[in-house]
N, C-alpha and C positions, 0 to 999 in steps of 0.2 A: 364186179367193181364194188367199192366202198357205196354203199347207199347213202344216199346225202338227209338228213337229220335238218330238222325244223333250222333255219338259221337265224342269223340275229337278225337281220334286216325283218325277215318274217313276224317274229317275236315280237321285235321293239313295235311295227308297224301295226299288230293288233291292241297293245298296250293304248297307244297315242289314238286310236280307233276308238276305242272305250273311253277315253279322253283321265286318264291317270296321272292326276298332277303332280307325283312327286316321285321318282324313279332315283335308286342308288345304283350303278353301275362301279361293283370293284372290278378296274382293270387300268393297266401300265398305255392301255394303244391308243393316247390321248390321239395322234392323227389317223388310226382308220376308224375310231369314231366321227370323228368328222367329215372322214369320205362316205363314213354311212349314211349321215346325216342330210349331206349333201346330196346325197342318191337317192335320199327318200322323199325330198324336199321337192328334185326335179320332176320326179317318176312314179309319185305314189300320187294316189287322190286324195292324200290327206288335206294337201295345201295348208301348211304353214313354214311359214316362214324359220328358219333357223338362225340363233344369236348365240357367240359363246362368249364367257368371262372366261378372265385370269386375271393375278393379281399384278401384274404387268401391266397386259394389257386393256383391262376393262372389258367394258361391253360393244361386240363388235359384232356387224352382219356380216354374213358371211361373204367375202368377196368385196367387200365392203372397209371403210375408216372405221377408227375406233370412235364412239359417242362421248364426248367429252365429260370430264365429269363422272364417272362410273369405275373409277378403280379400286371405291372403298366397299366391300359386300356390303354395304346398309342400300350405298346411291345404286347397286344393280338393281337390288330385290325393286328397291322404287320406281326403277327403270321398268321392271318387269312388272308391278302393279300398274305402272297409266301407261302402259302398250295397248292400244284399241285392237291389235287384230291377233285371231291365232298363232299360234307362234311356239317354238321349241327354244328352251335357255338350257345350254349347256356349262354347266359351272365346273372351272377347273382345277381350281386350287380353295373351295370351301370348306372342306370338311375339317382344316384349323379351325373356324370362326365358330362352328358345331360345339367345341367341347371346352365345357368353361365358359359360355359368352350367351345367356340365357335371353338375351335383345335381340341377338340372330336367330335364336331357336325358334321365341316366340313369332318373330317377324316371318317365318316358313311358315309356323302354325295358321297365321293368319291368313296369310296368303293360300295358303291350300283350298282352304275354304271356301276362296275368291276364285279362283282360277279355274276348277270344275265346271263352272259354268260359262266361262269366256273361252276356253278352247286353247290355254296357254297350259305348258306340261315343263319343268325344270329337271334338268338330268345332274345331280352331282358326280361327277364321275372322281375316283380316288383309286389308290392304290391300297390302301386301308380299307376295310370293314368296320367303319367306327362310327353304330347312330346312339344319339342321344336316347334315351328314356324318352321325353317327353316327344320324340318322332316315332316312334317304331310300329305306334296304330296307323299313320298316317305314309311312310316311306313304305313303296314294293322296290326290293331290291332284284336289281335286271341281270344276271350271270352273263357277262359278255363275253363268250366260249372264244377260247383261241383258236388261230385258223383248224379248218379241219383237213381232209384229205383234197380236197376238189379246190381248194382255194390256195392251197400251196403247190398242186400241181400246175394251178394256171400261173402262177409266178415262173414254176418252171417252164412252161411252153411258152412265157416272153421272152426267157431268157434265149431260148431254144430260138424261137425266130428270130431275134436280134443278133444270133452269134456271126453274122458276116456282117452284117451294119457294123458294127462294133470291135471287131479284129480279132476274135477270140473264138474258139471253137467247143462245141459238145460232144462226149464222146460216151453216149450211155444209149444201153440197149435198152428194152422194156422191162427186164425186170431189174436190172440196175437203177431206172427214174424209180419206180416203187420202191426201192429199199432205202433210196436217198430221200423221196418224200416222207416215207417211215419215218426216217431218222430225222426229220425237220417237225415232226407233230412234236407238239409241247413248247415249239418256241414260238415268241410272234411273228407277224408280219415281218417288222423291221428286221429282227434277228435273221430271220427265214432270205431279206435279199443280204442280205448283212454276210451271212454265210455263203451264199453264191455269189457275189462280189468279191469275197475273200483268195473264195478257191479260182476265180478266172483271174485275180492279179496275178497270184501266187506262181501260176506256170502257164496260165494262157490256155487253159482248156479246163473243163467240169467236167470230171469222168467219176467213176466208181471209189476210187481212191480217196476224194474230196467228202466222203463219208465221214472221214476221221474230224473234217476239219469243223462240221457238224456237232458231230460227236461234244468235242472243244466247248463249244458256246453253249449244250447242256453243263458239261464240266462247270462251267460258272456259275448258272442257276444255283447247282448244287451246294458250291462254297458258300453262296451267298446267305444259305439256310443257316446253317452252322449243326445243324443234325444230323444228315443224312450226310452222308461220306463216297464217294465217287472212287473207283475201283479200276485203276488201268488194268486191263489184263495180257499177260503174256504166258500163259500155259495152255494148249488145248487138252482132247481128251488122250493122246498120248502120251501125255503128264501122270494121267491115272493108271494105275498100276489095279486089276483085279475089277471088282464091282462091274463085270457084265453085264448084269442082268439091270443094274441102275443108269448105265451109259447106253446100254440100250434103249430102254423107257423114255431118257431122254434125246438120243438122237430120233426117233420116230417125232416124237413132237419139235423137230428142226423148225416142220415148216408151219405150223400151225399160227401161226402170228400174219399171214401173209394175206394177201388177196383172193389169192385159191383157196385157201381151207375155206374164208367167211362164204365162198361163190359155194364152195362142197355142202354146206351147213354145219362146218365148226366150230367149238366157242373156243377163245384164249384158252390156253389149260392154266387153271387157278393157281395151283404152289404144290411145293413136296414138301415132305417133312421126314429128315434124316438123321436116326440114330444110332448108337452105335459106340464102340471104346474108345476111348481120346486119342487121336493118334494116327486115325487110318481112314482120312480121305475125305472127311465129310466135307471141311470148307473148300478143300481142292477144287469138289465138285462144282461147286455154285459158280465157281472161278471159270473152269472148262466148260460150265451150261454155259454163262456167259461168250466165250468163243467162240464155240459151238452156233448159236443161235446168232451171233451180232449184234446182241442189245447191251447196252448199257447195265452196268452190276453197281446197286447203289444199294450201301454196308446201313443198315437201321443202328444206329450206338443208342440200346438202353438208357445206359448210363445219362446220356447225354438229355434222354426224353425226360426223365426226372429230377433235373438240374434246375434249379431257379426257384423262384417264389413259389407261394402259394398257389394252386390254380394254373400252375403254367406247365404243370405236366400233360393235362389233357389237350392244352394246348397246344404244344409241342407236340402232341403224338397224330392233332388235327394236321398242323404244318408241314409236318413227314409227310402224312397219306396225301394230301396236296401236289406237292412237289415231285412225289414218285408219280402221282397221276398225272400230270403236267408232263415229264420227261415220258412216260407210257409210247411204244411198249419197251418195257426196261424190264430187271430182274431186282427185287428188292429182298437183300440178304439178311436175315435175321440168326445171328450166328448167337450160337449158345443160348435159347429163346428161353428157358426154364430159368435161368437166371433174374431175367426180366417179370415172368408173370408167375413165378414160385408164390411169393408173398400174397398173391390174389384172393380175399375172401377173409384176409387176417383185417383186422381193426387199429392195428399197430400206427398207421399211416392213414388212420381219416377218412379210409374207401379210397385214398387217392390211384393205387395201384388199381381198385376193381374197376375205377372208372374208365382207367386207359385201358385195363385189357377191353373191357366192353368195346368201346370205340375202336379199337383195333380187331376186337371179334364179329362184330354189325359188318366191318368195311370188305371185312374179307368174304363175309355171305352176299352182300348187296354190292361190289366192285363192278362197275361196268369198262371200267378202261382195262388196256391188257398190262396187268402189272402180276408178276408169278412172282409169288412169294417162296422161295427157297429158304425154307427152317433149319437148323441142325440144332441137337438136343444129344447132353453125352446121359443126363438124367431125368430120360423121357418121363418118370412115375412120379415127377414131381409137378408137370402139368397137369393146369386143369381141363378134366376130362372134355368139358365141352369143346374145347380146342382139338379132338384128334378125332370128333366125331365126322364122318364123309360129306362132304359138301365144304367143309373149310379148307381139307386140301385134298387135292387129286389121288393121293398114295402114302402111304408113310413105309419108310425102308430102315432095315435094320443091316446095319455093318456090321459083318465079324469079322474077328483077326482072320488076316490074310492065308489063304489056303498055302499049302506048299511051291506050288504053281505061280501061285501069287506071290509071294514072298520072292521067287527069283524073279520074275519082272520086273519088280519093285528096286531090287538090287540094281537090276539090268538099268531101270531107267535113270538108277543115282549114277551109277558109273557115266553113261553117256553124258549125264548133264553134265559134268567136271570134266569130259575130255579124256576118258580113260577107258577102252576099248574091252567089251566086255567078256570077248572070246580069252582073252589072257588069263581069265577066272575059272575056277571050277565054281559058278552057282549052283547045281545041283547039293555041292556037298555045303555050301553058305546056305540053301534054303533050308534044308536036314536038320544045323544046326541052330536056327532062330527060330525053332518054334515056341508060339507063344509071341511072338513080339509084331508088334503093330507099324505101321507103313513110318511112322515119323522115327520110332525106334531104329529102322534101317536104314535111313536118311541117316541119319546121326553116327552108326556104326562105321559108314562109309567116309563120312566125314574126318572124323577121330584117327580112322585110318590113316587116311592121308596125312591128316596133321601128323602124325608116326613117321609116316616117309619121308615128310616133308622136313622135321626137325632131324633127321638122318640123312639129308642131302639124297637122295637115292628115289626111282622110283616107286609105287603102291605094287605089293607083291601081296598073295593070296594070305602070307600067315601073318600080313597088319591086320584085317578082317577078321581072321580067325582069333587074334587074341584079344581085338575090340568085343567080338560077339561075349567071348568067354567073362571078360570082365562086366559085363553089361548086366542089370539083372531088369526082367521087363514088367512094364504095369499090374500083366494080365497077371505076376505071378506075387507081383505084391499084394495086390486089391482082389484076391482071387474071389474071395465071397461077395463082393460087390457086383462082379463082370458075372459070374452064376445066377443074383437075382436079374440083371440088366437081360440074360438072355431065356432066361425064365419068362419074365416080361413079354418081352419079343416075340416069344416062337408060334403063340395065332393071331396077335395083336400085326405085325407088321409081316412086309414082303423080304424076303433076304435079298440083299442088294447082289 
């Protein structure tokens, strides 16, 4: 089973024990901080009393009217200076008055000072990470982890007991709840019934299937980023044409994400890194790993990390490894990655580019959530080396042009996909003829054909293929010198896929 990790109740409850009067809590779960709060208040030996603001409502006990008078931040904090007894203030809409408003700043400053000693502890909680300069000796910021595996399975076991209270039914075996709980880490609570409420309206039972819908309300996280890009996938690994020995590597580690591997002693497998000629399969793959495994494939856009102001690239590259950690366990795709950190170490860009790669080099040695970084690189000898060193990814694989073998599969699997029966072809004598030419080359072939038939009224007959091949001239024969060093490169540096 998932071994259960210090919790927040835990946490927060040795902080308030040490008597810490000024906690930053970034997180969105304005009410199950309250349930926490609530629970610690009943059940713990701390004994104090717990009060929250908002700028609504004021300052309110818990369970309790609002104290009149108290909706402007100056009349809480005052509210919170001549309180005689210990006591918890949980503030919820402060961290506005924080920045620019140097009378609230200092009005904390003061009060901090005071409160150490009375037993009274203020929690800003925000959705933002934003402290002042003049707080940052004085605020410990609290990480309020979102649920983890034990705390979203017990939503699901109410769910489970309520299903004939409530007219609606469950229909999931044990390893069905576990891949459904899976797929619920990274969201919150709310989400978390948000999403089983969904799937019981929807057709009146919570089965296996109700994953997708899961799935969905990560989908939004994502959009909401504007960086990282969310990946429906519709290909498995019968999609891929050839690379055996890479489909194999990756079907063995199917289940390594699961409950059983962590019970066996295994860790998440870190990432791949796959190179190779433009053309033949690399982002296929990360597409069918995705399938494959059931996780979520969320696209890293470079481009998109180095967009904006000064300073906001590294931020942005923070935001990404965030939100991929948050959605965990996922597949995060870094497609064409030498693009991204080729520039690494030049002075051109103010360090901006070494910074991010740093921050994305640290993340992926020190990563503790299950997030597999899936690389593709058509010009591996442009990364820097520290990146292909073992320990940042599991493997690095080199693609070559498609064997003979390969190359009819390849065919075999274009034809099936358009609905055109592949017995009708001589591919022996199609494979014969495309050597040299890469997996998207004979996608395209096949294509063209068609479009031949199709402008001819008439079915796809063997010598539309044949005269597409003829007319085609391929990569490998134009870039010849290039795909020679690329495999030069290759041949003790990496595994052949």
């Amino acid at each position: 089973m998932n071994q259960p990790r210090n919790t927040n109740r835990e946490r927060l409850e040795v902080l308030l024990k040490a008597r810490y009067p000024l906690l930053y809590l970034p997180s969105w779960e304005e009410s199950r901080i309250i349930e926490l709060l609530a629970e610690i208040s009943r059940e713990s030996v701390i004994q104090k009393t717990v009060y929250t603001w908002n700028i609504a409502s004021g300052i309110k006990r818990l369970g309790f009217d609002m104290v009149p008078g108290t909706l402007e931040p100056m009349a809480a904090l005052d509210f919170v200076e001549r309180y005689p007894q210990p006591a918890v203030f949980c503030f919820f809409d402060l961290h506005p008055f924080l920045e620019n408003h140097p009378v609230t700043v200092r009005r904390l400053k003061n009060l901090t000072m005071k409160m150490r000693t009375e037993f009274k502890t203020i929690l800003i909680v925000s959705p933002l990470l934003k402290i002042p300069l003049e707080l940052q000796k004085l605020i410990t910021v609290f990480d309020f982890e979102l649920p983890d595996y034990h705390e979203i399975e017990a939503v699901l076991n109410l769910v489970i007991a309520r299903q004939d209270e409530k007219g609606y039914r469950v229909d999931l075996n044990e390893s069905e709840k576990e891949r459904l709980i899976k797929a619920c880490q990274g969201l919150t609570l709310e989400e978390v019934e948000n999403s089983f409420a969904k799937a019981v309206v929807t057709d009146g039972i919570l089965s296996a299937s109700d994953i997708e819908l899961v799935l969905e309300e990560k989908r939004q996280i994502i959009r909401k980023t504007g960086i990282l890009e969310y990946f429906p996938v519709d290909v498995g690994m019968d999609s891929v044409g050839g690379l055996e020995v890479l489909k194999e590597w990756l079907r063995k580690r199917s289940r390594s994400f699961t409950e059983e591997a962590k019970e066996f002693g295994l860790p998440a497998p870190k990432g791949v890194l796959v190179t190779g000629m433009p053309g033949c399969g690399k982002s296929l793959c990360a597409k069918a790993a995705s399938s494959l495994w059931q996780l979520p494939l969320l696209r890293l856009d470079m481009g998109r990390i180095y967009a904006g102001l000064v300073g906001s690239s590294e931020e942005n590259m923070r935001k990404a490894i965030a939100t991929a950690e948050a959605i965990a366990p996922c597949i995060l795709w870094v497609d064409e990655i030498e693009k991204g950190f080729a520039g690494t170490g030049s002075s051109g860009d103010s360090g901006v580019s070494s910074r991010v790669f740093g921050t994305f080099l640290t993340w992926m040695q020190e990563k503790q959530e299950a997030v597999f970084v899936f690389a593709t690189a058509n010009a591996i000898e442009r990364l820097p080396p520290e990146l292909l060193r073992k320990g940042r990814f599991d493997e690095i694989f080199f693609v070559e042009l498609p064997s003979l073998s390969e190359r009819e599969e390849i065919i075999r699997i274009h034809l099936r996909k358009r609905r055109k029966d592949p017995a009708e072809f001589n591919l022996p004598a199609l494979g014969e003829m495309t050597d040299g030419y890469s997996g998207s080359e004979l996608e395209q072939v096949v294509i063209s054909a068609m479009l031949d038939a199709f402008d001819d009224n008439r079915s796809l007959e063997q010598r539309d293929l044949e005269t597409c091949i003829q007319q085609t001239v391929p990569l490998a024969r134009t870039m010849r010198e290039q795909v020679e060093i690329l495999r030069q490169w290759a041949k003790d540096r990496a595994l052949l896929a």
